[in-house]
DRENNU-644846 format. One record per atom (N, C-alpha, C, CB): residue in one letter; y, x, z. Coordinates in steps of 0.05 Angstrom, whole numbers, plus 5000, padded with zeros to 4 digits. Each point is the difference from the previous one (the first is absolute). Glycine has a CB too. Layout:
// residues N
AYXZ...
//
This chain:
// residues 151
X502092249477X501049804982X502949925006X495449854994X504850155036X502649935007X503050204983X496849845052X501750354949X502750234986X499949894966X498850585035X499849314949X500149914976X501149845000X497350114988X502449695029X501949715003X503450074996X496349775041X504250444983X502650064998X501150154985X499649915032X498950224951X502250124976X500349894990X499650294993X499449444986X501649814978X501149855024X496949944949X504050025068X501449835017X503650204999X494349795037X505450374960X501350325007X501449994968X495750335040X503449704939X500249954970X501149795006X496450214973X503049535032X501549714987X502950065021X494849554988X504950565031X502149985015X502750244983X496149845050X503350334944X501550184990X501249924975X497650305023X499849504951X501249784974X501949915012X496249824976X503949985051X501349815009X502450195003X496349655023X504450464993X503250195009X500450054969X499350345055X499549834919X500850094980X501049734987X497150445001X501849315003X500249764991X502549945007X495749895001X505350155027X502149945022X503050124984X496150075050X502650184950X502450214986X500450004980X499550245021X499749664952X500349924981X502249814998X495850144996X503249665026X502149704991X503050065019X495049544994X505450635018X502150105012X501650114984X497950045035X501650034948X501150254989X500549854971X497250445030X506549554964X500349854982X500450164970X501649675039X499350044946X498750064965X502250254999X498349424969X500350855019X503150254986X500849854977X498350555008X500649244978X502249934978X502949905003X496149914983X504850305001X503849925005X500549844975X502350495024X498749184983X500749844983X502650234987X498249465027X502150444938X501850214983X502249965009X498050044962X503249655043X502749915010X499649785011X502450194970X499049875048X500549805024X501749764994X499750385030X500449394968X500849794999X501949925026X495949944970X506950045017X502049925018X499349655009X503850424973X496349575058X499449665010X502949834995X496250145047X503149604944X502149915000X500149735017X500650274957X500649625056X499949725015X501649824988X499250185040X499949604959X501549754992X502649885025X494849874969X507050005019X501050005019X499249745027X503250274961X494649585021X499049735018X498050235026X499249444948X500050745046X498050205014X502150095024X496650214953X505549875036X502250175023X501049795014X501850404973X498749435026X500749805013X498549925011X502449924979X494749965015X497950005017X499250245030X498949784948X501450445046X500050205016X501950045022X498150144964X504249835023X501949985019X500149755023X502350254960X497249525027X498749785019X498150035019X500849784969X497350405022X498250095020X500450135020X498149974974X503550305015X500850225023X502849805017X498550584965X502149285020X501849785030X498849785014X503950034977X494049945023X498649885013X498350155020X500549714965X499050545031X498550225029X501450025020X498050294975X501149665046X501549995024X498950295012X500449425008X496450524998X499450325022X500250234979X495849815039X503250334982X500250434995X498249964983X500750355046X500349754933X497750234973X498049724981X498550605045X503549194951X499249734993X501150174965X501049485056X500950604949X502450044967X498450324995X506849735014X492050484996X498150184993X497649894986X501750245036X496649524971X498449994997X500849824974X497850135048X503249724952X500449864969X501150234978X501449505022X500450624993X500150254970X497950114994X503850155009X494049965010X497250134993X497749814979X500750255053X499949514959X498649824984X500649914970X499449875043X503250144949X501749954978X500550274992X502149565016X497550624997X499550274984X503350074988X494049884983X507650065039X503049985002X501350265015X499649475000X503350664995X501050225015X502549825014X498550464965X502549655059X502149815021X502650034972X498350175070X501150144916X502649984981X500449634991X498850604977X499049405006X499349734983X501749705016X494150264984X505449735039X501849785015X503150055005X495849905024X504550414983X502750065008X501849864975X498550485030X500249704943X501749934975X499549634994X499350594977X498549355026X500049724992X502549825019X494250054986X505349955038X501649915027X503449954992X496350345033X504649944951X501750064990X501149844972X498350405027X499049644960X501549834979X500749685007X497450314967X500449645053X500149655007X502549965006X495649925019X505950295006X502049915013X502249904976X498750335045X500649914930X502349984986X499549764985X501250494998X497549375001X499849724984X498550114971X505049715022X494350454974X498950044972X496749914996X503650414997X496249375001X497349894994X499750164987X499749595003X501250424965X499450174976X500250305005X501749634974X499550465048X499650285000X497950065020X504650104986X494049625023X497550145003X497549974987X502050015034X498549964939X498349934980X499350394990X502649344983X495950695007X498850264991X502450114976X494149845010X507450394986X501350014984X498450184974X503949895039X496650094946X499050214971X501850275006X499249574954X498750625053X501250284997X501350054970X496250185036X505350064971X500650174974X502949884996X494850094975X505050044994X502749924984X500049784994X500750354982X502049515032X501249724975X499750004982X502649935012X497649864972X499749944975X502749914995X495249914999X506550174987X502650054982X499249674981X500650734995X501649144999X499649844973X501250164985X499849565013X498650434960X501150134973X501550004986X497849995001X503749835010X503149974988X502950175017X497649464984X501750545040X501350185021X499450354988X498849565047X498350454951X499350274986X501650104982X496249905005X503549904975X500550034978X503650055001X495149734985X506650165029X502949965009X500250275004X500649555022X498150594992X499750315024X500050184969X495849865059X501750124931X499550224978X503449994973X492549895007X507949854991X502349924975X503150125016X497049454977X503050505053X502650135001X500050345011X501949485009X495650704991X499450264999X500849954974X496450185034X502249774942X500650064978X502850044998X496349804986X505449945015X502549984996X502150265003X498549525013X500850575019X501250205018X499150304978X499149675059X498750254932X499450324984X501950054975X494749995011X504849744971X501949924989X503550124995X496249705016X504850114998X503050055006X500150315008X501149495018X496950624997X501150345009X499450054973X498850195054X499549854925X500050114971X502549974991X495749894989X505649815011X502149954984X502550235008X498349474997X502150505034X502150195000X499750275001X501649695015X496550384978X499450314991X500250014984X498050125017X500549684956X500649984976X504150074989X494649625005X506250175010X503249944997X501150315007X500449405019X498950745009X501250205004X499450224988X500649815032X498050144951X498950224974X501149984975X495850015018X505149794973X501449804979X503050185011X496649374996X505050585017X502249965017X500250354996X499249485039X498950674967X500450315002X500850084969X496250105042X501449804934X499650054975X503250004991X494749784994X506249935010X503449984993X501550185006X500049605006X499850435018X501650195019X500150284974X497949825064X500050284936X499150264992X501050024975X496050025026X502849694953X501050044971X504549985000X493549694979X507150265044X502349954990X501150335010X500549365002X499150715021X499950264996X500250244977X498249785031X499250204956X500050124974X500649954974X497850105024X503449684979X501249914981X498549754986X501950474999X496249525003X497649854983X500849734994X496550255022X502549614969X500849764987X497249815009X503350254954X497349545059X496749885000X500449644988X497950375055X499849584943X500049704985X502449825008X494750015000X505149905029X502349875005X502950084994X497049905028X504550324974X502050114993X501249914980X498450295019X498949824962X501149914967X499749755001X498750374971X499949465032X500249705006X503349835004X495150155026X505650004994X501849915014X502450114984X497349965045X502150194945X503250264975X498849744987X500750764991X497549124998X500249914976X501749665003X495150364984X504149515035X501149765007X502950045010X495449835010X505850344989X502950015014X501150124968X499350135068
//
């Protein structure tokens, strides 16, 4: 009887390890996108108060592990403090500026302009050739006779 006892003893023990190894072994789901962290700046300031208040060894390790912080994260904060930028240590909005629409709009009207004026004097230096050419051959053009006629 004794050998019956110990095989479901033998079974629960082996559930138990498969039980063990299960919860070790973490989730394969890959979140789709990762979410950039952002800190406030009352948070960075807070932090930084802290890590100047640790005196012993591996006091400033252990609050980054806990705050789930990189030494980068203080170096650059440290940095901004010295420089006085409360506000630049406020979270900034990635990406592109935002333009006001009237500045835009200034940008797009004097491209135009610039396209503009080069037409004109192509236009003119095409005008300017035509003359050239008709007086050459003799030709007679609107203005000419215009001008025979007022004199």
């Amino acid at each position: 009887m004794s050998h019956h006892e110990t095989i479901p003893s033998e079974q629960q023990q082996e559930l138990q390890q498969a039980n063990d190894l299960q919860a070790r072994v973490p989730d394969p789901e890959v979140v789709p996108k990762a979410k950039r962290r952002q800190f406030t700046a009352k948070y960075k300031l807070r932090i930084l108060e802290e890590v100047d208040r640790c005196k012993e060894r591996g006091q400033i390790g252990e609050l980054l592990r806990r705050e789930g912080l990189y030494s980068s994260h203080l170096s650059k904060w440290r940095q901004q403090r010295a420089h006085g930028q409360l506000q630049g240590l406020a979270p900034k909005k990635r990406g592109r500026t935002v333009q006001d629409p009237s500045a835009t709009e200034l940008a797009r009207l004097r491209r135009e302009n610039e396209r503009l004026r080069a037409q004109l004097e192509q236009a003119e230096i095409i005008i300017d050739v035509q003359k050239k050419l008709a007086g050459l051959l003799g030709l007679t053009t609107d203005e000419s006779e215009s001008n025979e006629q007022e004199s």
